[in-house]
C-alpha positions as CSV (number, residue, x, y, z in Angstrom):
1,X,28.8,109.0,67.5
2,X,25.2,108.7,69.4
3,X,24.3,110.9,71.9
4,X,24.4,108.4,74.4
5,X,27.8,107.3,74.2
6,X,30.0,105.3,71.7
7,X,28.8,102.4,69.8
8,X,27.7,98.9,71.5
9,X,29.6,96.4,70.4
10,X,27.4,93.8,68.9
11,X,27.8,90.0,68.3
12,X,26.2,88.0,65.4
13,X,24.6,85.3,65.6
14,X,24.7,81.9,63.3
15,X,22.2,83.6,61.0
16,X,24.3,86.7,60.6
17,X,21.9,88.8,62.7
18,X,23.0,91.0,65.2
19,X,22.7,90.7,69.0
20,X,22.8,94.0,71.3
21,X,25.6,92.9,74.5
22,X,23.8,93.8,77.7
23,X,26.7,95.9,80.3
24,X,27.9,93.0,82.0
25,X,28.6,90.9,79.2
26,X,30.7,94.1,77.5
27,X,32.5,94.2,81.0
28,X,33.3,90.2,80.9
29,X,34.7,90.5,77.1
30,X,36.6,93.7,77.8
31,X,38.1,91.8,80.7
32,X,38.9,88.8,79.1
33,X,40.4,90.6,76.1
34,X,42.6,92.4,78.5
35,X,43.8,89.5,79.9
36,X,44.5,88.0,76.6
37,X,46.6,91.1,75.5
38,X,48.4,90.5,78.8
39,X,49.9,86.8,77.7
40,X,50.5,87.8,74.0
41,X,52.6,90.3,75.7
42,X,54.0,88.1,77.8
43,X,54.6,85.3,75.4
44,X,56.4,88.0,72.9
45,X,53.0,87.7,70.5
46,X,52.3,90.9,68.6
47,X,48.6,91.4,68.1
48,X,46.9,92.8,65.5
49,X,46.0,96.4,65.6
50,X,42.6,95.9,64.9
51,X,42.5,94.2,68.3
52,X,44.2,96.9,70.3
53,X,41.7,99.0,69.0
54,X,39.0,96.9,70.1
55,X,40.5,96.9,73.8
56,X,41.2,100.4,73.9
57,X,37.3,100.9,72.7
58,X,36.2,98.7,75.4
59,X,38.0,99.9,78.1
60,X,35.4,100.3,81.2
61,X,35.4,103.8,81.2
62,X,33.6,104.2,84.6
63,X,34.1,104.4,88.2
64,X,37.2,102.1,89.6
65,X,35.2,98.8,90.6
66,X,37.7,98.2,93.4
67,X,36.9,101.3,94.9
68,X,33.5,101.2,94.3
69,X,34.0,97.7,96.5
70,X,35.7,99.7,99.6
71,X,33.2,102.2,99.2
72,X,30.6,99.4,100.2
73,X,32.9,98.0,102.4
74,X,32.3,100.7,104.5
75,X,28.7,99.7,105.7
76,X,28.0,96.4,106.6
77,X,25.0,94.4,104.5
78,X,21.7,94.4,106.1
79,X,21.1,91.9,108.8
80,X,24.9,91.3,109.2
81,X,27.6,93.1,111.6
82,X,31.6,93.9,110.8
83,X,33.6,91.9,113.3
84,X,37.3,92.2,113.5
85,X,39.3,88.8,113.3
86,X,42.9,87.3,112.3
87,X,43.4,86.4,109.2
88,X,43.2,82.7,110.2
89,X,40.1,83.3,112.0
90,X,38.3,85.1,108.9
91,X,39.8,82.1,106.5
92,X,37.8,79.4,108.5
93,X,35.0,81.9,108.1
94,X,35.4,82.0,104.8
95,X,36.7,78.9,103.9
96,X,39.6,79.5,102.0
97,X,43.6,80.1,102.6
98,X,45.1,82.8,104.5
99,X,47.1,83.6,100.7
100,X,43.9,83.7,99.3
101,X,42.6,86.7,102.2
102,X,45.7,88.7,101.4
103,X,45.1,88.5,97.6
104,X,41.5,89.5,98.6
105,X,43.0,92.1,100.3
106,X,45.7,93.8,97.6
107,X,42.8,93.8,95.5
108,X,40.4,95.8,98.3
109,X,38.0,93.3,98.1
110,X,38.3,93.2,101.9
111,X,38.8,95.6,104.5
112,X,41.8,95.3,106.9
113,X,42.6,96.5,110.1
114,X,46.4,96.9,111.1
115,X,47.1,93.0,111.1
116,X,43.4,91.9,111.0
117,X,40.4,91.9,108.7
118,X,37.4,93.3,108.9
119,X,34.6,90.1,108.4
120,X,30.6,90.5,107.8
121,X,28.8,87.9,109.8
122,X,25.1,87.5,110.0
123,X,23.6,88.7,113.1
124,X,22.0,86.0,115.4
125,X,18.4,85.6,115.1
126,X,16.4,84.9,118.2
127,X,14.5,81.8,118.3
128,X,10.9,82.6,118.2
């Protein structure tokens, strides 16, 4: 094994060469195997092992994203403040379903308050 870490996996191209996967495209293909492992076990399929291997080898081995996302929660973005609404009130903010906010939500991708969400909105500029 390297020194810095396991081995990238690598892709290959129509000529056969090979082609290094930057981080974020590992992190798309380890989450897209995951979910396909998730319907074969849901449909009854039994992969192969090779491809349990793969998985297990691409597991994200770092810090929890969701809680990496309610650490940054905790500040609000520059030139924006943290107001407290209702959910109906943050989903016209947002544009999307009250569902959808709880979803966003279970997953911490959000920050509630009691019955209410905690929304970034951009602060008001003065007109010059």
């Amino acid at each position: 094994m390297p020194v810095d870490g396991p081995p990238r996996v690598v892709a290959v191209d129509a000529h056969g060469n090979a082609v290094a996967l930057g981080d974020r495209a590992m992190l798309h293909l380890a989450h897209a195997l995951r979910d396909h492992l998730q319907r074969c076990h849901r449909s009854g399929i039994v992969p192969p092992p090779d491809l349990l291997e793969l998985a297990a080898a691409m597991a994200p081995t770092g810090p929890n994203v969701r809680a990496a996302g309610r650490q940054r929660a905790a500040a609000p973005l520059a030139g924006h403040r943290q107001v407290v609404m209702t959910y109906a009130e943050a989903a016209r903010h947002h544009g999307v379903s009250t569902r959808t906010l709880r979803r966003w939500r279970a997953q911490g991708l959000v920050r509630g308050v009691g019955r209410r969400l905690v929304v970034e909105v951009p602060c008001e500029v003065p007109a010059a």
